[in-house]
C-alpha positions in Angstrom: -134.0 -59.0 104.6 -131.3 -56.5 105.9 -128.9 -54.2 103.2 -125.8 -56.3 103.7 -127.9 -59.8 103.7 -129.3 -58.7 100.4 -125.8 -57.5 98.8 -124.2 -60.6 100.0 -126.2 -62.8 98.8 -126.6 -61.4 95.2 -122.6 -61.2 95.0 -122.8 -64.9 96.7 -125.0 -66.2 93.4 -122.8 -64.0 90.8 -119.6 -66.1 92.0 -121.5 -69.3 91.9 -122.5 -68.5 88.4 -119.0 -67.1 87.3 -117.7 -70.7 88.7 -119.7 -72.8 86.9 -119.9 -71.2 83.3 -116.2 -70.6 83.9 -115.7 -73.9 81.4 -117.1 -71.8 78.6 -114.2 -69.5 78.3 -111.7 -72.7 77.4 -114.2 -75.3 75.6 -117.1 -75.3 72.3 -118.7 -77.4 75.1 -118.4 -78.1 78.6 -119.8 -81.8 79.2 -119.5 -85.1 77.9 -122.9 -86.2 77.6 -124.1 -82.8 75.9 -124.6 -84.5 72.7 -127.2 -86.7 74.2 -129.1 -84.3 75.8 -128.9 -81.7 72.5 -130.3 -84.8 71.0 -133.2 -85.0 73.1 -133.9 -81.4 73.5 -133.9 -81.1 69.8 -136.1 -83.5 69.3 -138.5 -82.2 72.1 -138.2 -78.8 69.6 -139.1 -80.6 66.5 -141.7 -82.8 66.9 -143.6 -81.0 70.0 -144.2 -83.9 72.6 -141.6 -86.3 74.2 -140.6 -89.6 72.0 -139.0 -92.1 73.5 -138.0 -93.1 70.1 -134.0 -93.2 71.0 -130.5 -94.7 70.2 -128.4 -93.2 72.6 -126.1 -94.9 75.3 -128.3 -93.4 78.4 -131.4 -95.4 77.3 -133.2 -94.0 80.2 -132.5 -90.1 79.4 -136.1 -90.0 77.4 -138.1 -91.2 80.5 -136.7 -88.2 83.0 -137.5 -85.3 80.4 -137.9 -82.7 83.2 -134.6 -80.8 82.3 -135.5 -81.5 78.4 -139.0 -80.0 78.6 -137.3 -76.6 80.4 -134.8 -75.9 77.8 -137.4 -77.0 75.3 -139.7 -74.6 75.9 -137.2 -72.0 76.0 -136.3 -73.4 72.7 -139.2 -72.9 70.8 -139.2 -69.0 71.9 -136.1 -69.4 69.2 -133.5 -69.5 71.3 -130.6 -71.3 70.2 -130.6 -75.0 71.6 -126.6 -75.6 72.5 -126.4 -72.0 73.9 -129.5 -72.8 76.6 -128.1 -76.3 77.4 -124.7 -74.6 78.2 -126.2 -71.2 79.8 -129.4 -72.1 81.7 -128.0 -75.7 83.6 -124.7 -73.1 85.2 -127.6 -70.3 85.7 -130.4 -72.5 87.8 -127.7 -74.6 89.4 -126.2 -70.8 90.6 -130.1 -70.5 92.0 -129.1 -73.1 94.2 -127.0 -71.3 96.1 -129.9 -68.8 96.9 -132.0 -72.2 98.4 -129.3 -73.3 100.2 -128.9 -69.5 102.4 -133.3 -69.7 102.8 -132.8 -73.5 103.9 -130.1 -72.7 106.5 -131.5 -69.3 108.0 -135.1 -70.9 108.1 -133.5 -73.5 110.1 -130.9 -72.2 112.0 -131.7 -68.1 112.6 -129.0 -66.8 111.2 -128.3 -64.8 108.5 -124.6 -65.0 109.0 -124.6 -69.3 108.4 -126.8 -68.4 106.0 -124.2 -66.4 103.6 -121.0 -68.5 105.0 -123.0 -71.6 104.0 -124.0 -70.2 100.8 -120.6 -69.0 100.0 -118.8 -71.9 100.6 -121.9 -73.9 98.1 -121.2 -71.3 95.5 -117.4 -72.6 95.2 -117.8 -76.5 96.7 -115.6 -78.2 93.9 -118.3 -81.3 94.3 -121.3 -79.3 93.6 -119.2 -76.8 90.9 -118.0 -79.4 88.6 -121.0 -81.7 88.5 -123.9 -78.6 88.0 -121.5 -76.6 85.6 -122.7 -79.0 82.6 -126.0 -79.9 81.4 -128.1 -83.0 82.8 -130.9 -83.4 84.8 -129.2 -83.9 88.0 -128.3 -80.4 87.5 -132.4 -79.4 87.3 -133.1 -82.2 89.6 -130.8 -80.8 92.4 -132.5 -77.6 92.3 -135.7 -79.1 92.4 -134.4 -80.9 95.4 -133.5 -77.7 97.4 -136.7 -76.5 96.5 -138.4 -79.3 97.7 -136.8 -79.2 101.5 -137.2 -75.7 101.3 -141.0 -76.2 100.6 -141.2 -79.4 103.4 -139.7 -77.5 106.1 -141.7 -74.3 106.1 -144.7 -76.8 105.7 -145.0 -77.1 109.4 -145.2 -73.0 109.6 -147.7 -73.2 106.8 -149.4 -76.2 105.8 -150.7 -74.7 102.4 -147.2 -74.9 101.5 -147.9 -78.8 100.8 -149.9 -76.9 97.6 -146.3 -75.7 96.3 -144.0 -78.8 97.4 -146.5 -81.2 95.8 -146.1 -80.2 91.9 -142.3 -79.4 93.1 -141.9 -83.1 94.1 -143.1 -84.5 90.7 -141.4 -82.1 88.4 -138.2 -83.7 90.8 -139.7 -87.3 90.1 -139.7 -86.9 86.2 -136.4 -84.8 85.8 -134.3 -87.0 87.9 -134.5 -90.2 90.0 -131.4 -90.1 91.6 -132.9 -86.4 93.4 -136.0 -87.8 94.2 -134.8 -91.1 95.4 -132.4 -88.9 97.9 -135.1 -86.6 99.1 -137.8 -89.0 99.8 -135.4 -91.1 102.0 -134.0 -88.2 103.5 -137.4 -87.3 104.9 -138.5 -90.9 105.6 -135.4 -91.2 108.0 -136.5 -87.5 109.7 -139.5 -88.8 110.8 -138.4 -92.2 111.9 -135.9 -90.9 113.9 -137.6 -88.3 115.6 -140.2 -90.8 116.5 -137.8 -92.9 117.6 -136.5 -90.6 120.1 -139.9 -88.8 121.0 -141.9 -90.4 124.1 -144.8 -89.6 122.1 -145.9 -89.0 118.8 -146.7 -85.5 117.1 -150.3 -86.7 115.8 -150.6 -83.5 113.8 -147.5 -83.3 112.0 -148.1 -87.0 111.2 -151.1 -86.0 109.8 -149.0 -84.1 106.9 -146.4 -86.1 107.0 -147.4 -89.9 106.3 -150.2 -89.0 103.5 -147.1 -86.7 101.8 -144.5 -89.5 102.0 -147.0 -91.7 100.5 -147.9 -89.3 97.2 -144.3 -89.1 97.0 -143.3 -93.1 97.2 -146.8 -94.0 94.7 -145.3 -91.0 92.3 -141.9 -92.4 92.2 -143.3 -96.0 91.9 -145.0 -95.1 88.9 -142.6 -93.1 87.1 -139.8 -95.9 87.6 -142.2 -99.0 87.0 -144.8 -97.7 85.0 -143.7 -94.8 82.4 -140.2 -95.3 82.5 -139.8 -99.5 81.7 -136.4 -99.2 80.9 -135.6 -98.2 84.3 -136.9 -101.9 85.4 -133.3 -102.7 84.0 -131.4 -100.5 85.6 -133.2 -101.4 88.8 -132.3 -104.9 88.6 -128.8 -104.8 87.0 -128.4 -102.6 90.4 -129.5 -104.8 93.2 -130.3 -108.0 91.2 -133.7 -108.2 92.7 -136.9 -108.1 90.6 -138.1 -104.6 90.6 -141.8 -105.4 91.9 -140.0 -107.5 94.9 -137.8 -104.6 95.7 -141.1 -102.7 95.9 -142.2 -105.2 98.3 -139.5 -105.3 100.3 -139.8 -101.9 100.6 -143.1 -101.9 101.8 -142.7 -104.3 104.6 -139.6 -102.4 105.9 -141.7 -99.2 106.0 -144.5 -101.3 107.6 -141.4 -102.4 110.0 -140.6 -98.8 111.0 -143.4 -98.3 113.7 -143.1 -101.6 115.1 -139.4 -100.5 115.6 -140.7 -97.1 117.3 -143.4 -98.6 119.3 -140.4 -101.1 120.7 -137.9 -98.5 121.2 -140.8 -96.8 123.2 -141.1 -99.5 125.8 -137.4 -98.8 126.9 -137.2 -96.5 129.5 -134.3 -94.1 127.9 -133.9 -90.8 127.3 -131.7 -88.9 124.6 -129.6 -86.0 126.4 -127.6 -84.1 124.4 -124.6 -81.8 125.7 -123.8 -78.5 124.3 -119.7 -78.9 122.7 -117.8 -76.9 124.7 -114.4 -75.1 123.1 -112.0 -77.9 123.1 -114.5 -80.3 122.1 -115.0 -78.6 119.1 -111.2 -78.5 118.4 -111.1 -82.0 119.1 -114.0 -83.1 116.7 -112.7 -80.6 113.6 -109.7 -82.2 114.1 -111.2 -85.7 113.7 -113.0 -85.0 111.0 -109.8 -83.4 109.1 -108.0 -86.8 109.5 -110.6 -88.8 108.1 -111.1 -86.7 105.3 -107.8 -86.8 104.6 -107.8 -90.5 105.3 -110.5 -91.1 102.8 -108.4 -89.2 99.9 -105.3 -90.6 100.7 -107.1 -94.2 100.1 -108.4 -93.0 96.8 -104.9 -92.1 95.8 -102.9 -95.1 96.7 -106.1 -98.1 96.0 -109.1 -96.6 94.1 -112.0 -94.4 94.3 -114.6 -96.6 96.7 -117.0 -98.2 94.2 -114.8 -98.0 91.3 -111.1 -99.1 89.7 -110.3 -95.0 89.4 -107.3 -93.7 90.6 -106.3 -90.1 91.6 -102.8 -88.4 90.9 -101.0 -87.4 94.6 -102.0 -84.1 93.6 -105.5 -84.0 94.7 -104.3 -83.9 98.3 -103.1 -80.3 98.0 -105.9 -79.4 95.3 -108.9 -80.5 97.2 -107.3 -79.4 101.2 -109.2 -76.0 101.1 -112.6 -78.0 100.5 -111.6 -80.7 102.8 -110.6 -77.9 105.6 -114.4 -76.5 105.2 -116.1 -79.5 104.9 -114.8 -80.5 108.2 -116.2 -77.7 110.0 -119.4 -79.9 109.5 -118.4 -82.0 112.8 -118.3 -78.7 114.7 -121.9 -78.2 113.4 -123.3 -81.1 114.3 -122.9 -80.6 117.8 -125.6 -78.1 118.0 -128.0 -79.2 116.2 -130.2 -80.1 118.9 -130.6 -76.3 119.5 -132.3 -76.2 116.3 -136.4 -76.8 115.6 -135.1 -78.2 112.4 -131.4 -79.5 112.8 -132.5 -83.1 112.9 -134.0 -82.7 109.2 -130.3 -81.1 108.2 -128.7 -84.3 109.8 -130.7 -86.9 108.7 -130.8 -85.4 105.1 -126.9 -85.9 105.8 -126.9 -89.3 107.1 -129.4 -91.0 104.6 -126.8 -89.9 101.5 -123.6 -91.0 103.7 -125.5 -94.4 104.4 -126.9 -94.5 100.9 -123.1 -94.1 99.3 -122.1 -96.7 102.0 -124.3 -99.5 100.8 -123.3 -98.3 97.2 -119.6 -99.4 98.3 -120.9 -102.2 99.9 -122.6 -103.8 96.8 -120.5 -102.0 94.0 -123.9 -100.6 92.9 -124.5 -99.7 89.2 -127.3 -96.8 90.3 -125.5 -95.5 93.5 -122.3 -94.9 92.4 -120.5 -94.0 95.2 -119.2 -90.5 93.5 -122.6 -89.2 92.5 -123.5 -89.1 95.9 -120.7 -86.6 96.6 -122.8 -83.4 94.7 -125.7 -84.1 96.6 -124.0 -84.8 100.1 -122.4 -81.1 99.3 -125.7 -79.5 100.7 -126.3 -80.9 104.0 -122.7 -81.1 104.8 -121.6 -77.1 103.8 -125.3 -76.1 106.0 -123.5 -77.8 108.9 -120.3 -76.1 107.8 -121.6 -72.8 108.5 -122.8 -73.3 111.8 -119.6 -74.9 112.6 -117.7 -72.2 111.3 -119.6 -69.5 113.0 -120.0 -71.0 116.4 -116.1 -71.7 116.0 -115.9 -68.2 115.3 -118.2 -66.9 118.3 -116.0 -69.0 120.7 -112.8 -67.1 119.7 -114.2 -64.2 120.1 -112.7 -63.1 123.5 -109.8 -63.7 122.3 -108.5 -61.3 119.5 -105.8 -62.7 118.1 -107.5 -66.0 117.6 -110.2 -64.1 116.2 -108.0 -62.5 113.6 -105.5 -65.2 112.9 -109.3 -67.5 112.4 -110.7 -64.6 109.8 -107.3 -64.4 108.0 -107.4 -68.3 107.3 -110.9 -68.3 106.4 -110.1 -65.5 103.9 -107.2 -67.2 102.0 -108.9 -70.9 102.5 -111.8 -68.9 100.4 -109.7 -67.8 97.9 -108.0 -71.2 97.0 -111.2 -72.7 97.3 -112.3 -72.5 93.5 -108.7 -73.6 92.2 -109.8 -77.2 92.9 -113.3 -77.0 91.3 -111.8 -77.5 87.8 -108.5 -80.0 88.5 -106.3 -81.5 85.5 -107.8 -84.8 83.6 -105.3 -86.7 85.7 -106.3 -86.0 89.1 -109.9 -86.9 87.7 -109.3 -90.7 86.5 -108.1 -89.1 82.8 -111.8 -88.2 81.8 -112.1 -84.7 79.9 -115.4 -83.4 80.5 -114.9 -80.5 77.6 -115.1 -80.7 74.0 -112.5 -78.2 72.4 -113.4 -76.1 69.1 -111.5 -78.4 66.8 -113.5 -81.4 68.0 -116.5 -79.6 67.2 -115.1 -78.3 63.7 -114.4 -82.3 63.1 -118.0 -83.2 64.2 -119.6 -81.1 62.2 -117.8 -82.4 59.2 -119.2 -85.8 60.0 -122.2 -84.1 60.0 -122.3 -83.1 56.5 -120.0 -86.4 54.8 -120.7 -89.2 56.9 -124.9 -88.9 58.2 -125.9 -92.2 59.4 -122.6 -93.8 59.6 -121.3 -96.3 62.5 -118.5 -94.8 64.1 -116.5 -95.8 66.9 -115.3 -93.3 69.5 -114.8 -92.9 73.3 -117.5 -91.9 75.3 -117.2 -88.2 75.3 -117.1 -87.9 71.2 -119.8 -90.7 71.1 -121.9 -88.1 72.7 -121.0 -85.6 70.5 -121.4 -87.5 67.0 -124.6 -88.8 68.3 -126.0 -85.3 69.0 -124.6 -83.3 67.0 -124.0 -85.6 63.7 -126.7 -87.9 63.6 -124.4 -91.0 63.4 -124.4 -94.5 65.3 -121.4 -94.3 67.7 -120.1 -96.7 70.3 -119.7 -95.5 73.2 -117.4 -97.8 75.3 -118.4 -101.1 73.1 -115.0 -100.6 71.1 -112.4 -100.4 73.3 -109.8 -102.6 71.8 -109.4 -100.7 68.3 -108.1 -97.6 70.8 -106.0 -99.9 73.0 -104.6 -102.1 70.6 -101.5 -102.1 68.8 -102.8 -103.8 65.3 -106.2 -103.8 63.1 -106.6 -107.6 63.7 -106.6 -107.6 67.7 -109.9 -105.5 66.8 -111.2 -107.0 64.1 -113.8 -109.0 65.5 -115.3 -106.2 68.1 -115.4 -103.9 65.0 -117.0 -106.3 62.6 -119.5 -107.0 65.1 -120.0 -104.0 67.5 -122.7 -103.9 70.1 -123.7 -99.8 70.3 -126.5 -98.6 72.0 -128.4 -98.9 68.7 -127.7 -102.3 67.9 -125.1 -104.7 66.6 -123.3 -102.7 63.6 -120.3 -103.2 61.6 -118.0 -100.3 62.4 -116.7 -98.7 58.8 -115.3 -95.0 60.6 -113.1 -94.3 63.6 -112.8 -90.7 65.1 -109.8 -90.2 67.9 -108.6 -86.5 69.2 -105.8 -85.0 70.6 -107.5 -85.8 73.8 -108.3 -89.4 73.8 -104.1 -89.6 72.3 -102.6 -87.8 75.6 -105.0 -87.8 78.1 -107.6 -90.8 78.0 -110.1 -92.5 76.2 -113.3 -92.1 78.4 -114.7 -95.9 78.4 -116.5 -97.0 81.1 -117.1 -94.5 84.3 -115.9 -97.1 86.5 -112.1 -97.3 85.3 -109.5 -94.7 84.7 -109.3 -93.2 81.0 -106.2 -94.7 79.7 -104.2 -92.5 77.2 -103.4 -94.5 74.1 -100.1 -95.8 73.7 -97.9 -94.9 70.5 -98.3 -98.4 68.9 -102.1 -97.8 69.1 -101.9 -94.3 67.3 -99.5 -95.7 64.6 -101.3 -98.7 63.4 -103.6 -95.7 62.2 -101.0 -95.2 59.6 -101.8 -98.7 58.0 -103.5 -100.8 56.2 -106.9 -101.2 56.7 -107.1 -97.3 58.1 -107.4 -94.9 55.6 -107.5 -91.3 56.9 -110.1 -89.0 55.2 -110.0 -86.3 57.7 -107.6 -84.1 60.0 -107.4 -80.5 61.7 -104.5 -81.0 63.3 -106.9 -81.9 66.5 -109.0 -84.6 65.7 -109.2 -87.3 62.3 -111.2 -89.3 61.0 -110.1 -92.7 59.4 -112.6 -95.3 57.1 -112.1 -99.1 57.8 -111.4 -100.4 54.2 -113.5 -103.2 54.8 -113.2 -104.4 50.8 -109.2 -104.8 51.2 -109.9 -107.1 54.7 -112.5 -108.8 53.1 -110.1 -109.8 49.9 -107.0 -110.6 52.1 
């Protein structure tokens, strides 16, 4: 690796880092399901093996322990717990960034698209927000690079299949989203390539077929087999019977070399053209639009896949990524110049048609959204390129090449403004936890162990965790949106929580939840509640028994309802 390569890409993974623990300076904790996973960590800590004995609204989280079992271990070397789950998910999602310049130079030869595509990772508001707080799609994304990385130097090496093995099933158990996108990803490489191959590569089959199947049985038996729950989640997604989705998947990947052996039968040959100047102008310039489309149909209807809105705003606060990102059409037009530029692309097109069918079908597992951190990757790889072949054809001319550097500059500057926007611009979820909330918790802690409490999601997490009491989650949304006790009698009387039916006897509401939102579902805006709904509070059945100023605590005086 050359000097400036080296220098680069260390001050390339210090700005990632600074990015995402950048939360830390403003919040007690960054993440609004950190409660859940301090729960499980803990509990990892305590007992020494993985229980599954849990109460908590992800009822899968137990069955993925990958990320638990890392900051576990690190745990028991008497580190505190809350300080790794907020340090080490920012530090190994920051490692990323390192994967991401190896991926690009091993595939494209360059180190400059290595850096520019590692640079514009480092500060990709997608990937920044979603890795800078614990859960295992943090771990599992890094496991994913890893896991490319690993596959594509396989067919330099193929004693690398004794590293990307164990890498792919520490991916299976921390996350199934990750795996689910990696093993598609490569089972769309090969298909195509065949498909556009007159012949087949018999020897890189020969790694190929045997690895995809390890990785499909691994998954298989993860999801069906260890994790049962995830039957549910499976079928509350596609409303198909897990074991027939199985099957189904089976006969289409029995389907796939009937499909290549037809295709082979045509006499047709795939030319590609090398983008000239213009065209690259052209297809930039295509891409922008869309982009821009896209938002603009997110601002005035709804985030595809859910009822969220986003404030007007976003269309100045997320141009700089949007400008990048659409560099990525420029890319794409060379990739035929690269060995491995058809693994980059189909990696790329598996997640667009993945988060298309998750429109499509309003799917519960692939939320159209998620798919955004994880399509940050191939796009910003494609990015690069683009960029720097941009930049290569400008070069005769100086003044282009200047005015192109200058842009590029102050585009990189405004970048990481949009990686942290305001609640509204974000659907009215609050994904930190300020030091009063905390303060409040931690008084539940010690007066109220064991009690049913209703909450928004975010608190939920944080009462669960850190108090050891039976919240609701999003089952009690009337008693936050209502403007008297009685609308909400009957959903806090009997309250379905992730722990059971319960009769709610506390409520805990914050200065968040007042003004900005109460986080309910992750489907629908967080709706801040409405001055009637704070001031029935003040009444009769609510008797408040706790309040910093930030956050209070009220008992439900079930006696006095019971008697009138």
């Amino acid at each position: 690796m050359k000097r400036w390569v080296f220098f680069a890409l260390l001050a390339v993974f210090l700005l990632g880092l600074t990015m995402r623990i950048l939360p830390l300076t403003s919040y007690a904790v960054w993440g609004s399901d950190t409660g859940e996973y301090y729960y499980l960590t803990k509990a990892l800590v305590e007992n020494n093996y993985i229980s599954f004995d849990y109460s908590g609204w992800g009822f899968g989280y137990p069955y993925f322990p990958g990320m638990f079992t890392l900051t576990g271990s690190a745990g028991l070397l008497g580190f505190n717990l809350l300080e790794l789950l907020l340090i080490l998910t920012p530090i190994v999602s920051s490692l990323s960034t390192i994967l991401i310049f190896f991926i690009t130079k091993n595939v494209f030869k360059d180190d400059r698209i290595g850096i520019i595509s590692a640079l514009l990772f480092a500060v990709a508001a997608p990937h920044v927000f979603t890795t800078s707080h614990p859960m295992p799609g943090s771990l599992g994304d890094f496991l994913l690079l890893l896991c490319v990385f690993l596959f594509l130097k396989m067919y330099d090496n193929k004693n690398f299949i004794l590293l990307l093995a164990p890498s792919a099933i520490a991916l299976i158990v921390t996350h199934h989203l990750s795996s689910y996108f990696l093993f598609i990803s490569i089972l769309l490489f090969i298909f195509i390539r065949e498909l556009l191959q007159k012949s087949s590569d018999k020897k890189k089959l020969k790694m190929e077929i045997p690895l995809l199947g390890f990785f499909f049985a691994v998954m298989m038996v993860q999801w069906l087999w260890i994790a049962k729950p995830f039957e549910n989640i499976l079928y509350d997604a596609f409303k198909i019977k897990p074991l027939i989705l199985v099957l189904m998947s089976c006969l289409a990947f029995s389907a796939l070399p009937v499909i290549v052996f037809l295709r082979r039968k045509i006499s047709w040959e795939y030319k590609p053209k090398a983008p000239a100047w213009k065209g690259m102008v052209v297809k930039y310039c295509l891409a922008l639009t869309a982009a821009f489309s896209l938002l603009g149909v997110a601002v005035l209807a709804n985030v595809p896949g859910t009822a969220i809105t986003v404030d007007v705003s976003s269309m100045v606060i997320f141009a700089p990524t949007i400008i990048f990102f659409s560099f990525c059409a420029v890319g794409t037009g060379f990739l035929e110049k690269y060995r491995h530029g058809g693994f980059i692309f189909c990696w790329l097109i598996a997640i667009a048609f993945s988060m298309l069918v998750g429109i499509i079908t309003e799917n519960t597992v692939l939320i159209p959204y998620r798919h955004l951190q994880y399509i940050t990757a191939p796009l910003l790889m494609f990015a690069g390129l683009g960029i720097v072949k941009f930049y290569d054809a400008c070069e005769k001319n100086k003044l282009k090449n200047i005015f192109f550097a200058f842009s590029f500059a102050i585009l990189l500057l405004l970048a990481p403004f949009s990686c942290y926007p305001s609640t509204n611009v974000l659907g009215g979820f609050e994904e930190g936890t300020d030091c009063k909330d905390m303060e409040a918790v931690f008084w539940v802690k010690e007066n109220l162990p064991g009690a049913a409490i209703a909450s928004d999601h975010r608190m939920s997490s944080m009462l669960f965790g850190f108090a050891d009491t039976f919240p609701t989650w999003e089952y009690a949304p009337t008693v936050f949106h209502s403007s008297s006790f009685n609308e909400s009698k009957d959903e806090l009387l009997n309250c379905r929580t992730p722990s059971g039916e319960k009769r709610i006897d506390y409520v805990f509401i914050d200065k968040t939840m007042k003004e900005k939102g109460v986080a309910l579902t992750q489907y629908e805006n967080a709706e801040p509640m409405s001055t009637q709904s704070i001031e029935k509070f003040n009444h009769a059945p609510f008797v408040k028994i706790y309040d910093n100023g930030y956050a209070q605590v009220y008992r439900i005086n079930w006696y006095q309802v019971d008697s009138s």
